[in-house]
N, C-alpha and C positions, 0 to 999 in steps of 0.2 A: 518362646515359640508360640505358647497360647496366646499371647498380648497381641503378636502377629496376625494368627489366623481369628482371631475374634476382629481385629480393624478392619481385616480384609474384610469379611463378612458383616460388619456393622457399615463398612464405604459404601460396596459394592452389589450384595447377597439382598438386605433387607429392604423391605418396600419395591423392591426394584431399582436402587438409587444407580446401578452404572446408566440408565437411560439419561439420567441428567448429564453424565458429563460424556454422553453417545450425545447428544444434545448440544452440549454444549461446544463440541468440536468440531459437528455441522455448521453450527452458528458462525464460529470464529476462523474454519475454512471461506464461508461463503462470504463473510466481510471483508478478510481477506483480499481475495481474490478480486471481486469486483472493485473493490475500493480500489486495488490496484488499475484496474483495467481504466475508469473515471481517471487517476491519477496521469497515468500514460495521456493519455486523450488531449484533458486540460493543459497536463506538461506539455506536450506535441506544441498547441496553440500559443501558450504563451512563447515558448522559445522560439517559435517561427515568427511570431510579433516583434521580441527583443533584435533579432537578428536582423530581420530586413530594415526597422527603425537604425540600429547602429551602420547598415551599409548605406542604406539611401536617405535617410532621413526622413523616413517615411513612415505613416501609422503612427504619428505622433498619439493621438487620442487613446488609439488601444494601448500605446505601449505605459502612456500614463496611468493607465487601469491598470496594465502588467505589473509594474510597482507597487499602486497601492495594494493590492490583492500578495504580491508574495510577501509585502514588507507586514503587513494586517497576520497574514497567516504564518509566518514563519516567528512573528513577533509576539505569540499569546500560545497557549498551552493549548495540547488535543483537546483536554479534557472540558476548558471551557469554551471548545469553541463546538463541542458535541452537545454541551448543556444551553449553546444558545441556539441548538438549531432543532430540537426537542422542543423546547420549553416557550421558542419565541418566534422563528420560523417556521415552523413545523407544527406549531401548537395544534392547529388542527388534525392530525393525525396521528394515529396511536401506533404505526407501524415503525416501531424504535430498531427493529430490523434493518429496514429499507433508508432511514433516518440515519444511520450508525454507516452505512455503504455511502450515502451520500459527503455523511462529513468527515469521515477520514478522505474517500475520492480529494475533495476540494483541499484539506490538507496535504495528502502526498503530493498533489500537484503543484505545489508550490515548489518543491523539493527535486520533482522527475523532472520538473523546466529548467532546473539548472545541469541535470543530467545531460539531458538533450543537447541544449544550449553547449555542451562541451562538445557533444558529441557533433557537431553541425561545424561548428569551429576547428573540428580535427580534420575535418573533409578540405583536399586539398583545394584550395581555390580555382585551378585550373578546371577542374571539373563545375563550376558554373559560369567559367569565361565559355567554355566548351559550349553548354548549352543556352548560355546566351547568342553564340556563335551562329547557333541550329534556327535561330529566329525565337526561342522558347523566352516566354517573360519570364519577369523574377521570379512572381508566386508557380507557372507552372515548372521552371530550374528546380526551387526548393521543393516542389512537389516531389517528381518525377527522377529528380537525379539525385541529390542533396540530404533529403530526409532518409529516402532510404538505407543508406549509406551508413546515414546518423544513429540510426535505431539499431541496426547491424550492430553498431561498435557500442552501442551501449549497451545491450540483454543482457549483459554479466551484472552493468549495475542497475540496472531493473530487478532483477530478480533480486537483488541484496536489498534494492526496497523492500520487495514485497515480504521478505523473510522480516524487515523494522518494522512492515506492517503487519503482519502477522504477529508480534511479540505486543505491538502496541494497543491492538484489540482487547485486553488482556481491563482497559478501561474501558469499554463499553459496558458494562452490568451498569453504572453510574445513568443509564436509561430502563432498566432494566431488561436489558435481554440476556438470557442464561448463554452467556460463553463459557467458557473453561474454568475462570478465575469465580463466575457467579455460580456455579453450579458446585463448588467446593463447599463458597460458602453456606448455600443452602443446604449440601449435606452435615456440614460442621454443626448448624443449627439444630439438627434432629439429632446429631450423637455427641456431640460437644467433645468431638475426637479432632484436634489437627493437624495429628502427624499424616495421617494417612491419606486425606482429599488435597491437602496442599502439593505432598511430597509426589502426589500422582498429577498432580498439574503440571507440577516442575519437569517431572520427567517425558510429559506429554511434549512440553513447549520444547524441550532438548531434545525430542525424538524430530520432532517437525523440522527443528531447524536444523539438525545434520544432516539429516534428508535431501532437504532441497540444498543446502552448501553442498553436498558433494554433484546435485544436480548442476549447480551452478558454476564448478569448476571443470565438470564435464561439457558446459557451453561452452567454458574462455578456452579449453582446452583443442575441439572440435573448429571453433571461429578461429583459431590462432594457428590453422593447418590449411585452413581454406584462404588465406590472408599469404600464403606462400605460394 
């Protein structure tokens, strides 16, 4: 019981050290999230590029870049592809925050574009003979009719991104910004304890992500009533 409350109090109590890991799951919410939000975006583009390329043969040029970009990003690791945009794009700026949103963004997106892409392919065809029907071009159909449709049927596996994104932040300290996982280690450092800063990471990340899973089966739940 003593071993207990002396860890507690040596994690937590001394210095102030719970502000680090209050810190550090600001950090790793708001990487999160946005990174998600960039993800979404880029996914949207690329899969609306892939799509009309495969029906009309058209956007050859983008969709050539659609390729290299998910084959590049889906083909190399988060980690080095966060240490090249730090260290070599990014080099001029020391906002490893803002740097850390950006490169997971460009990473999920590789990944939300195949979401999409499924999700755009589930929409019945008739519904862009329809609005081709209306006089609507291609891009304003996929706008207007098509996309929407898409992202509807996809939020359940959006979110199940963002829940991988949110566990994969988990490597960002490797720029040094205090998320969850770097603000352990930083306390480990002053007390050379790691049961206790680990074990409370773990449980952080397990609290976050049942959260949102049950958040998230209360979408597929709600979207699968409204679909009747």
């Amino acid at each position: 019981m003593n071993f207990i409350i002396e860890g507690f109090e040596k994690t937590f109590i001394r210095e102030d050290r719970y502000k680090m890991f209050l810190e550090g799951i600001g950090n790793t919410l708001m990487v999160a999230l946005f990174a998600t939000l960039i993800g979404v975006f880029i996914g949207a583009l690329i899969a609306i590029v892939k799509t009309i390329h495969k029906q009309s043969n058209k956007l050859k040029i983008l969709n050539a870049i659609a390729e290299i970009y998910t084959t590049i990003i889906r083909g190399t690791p988060v980690v080095v592809q966060l240490l090249i945009m730090y260290n070599i794009v990014f080099v001029w700026s020391d906002n490893a925050v803002l740097i850390g949103i950006i490169g997971f963004g460009i990473n999920s997106g590789a990944y939300v574009a195949e979401i999409i892409r499924a999700g755009i392919n589930a929409v019945d065809i008739g519904q862009t003979e329809a609005g081709r029907s209306l006089g609507l071009s291609q891009g304003q159909t996929m706008r207007s009719i098509v996309l929407p449709q898409a992202i509807k049927n996809v939020l359940p596996a959006i979110g199940n991104e963002f829940i991988s994104l949110l566990k994969e932040t988990s490597v960002i300290g490797f720029l040094g910004v205090i998320d969850l996982t770097k603000a352990a280690e930083r306390v480990i450092s002053r007390t050379a304890d790691v049961y206790f800063p680990y074990i409370t990471i773990a449980l952080i990340y397990l609290a976050f992500v049942y959260i949102l899973n049950y958040f998230v089966k209360k979408l597929e739940k709600r979207l699968a009533k409204s679909d009747h």
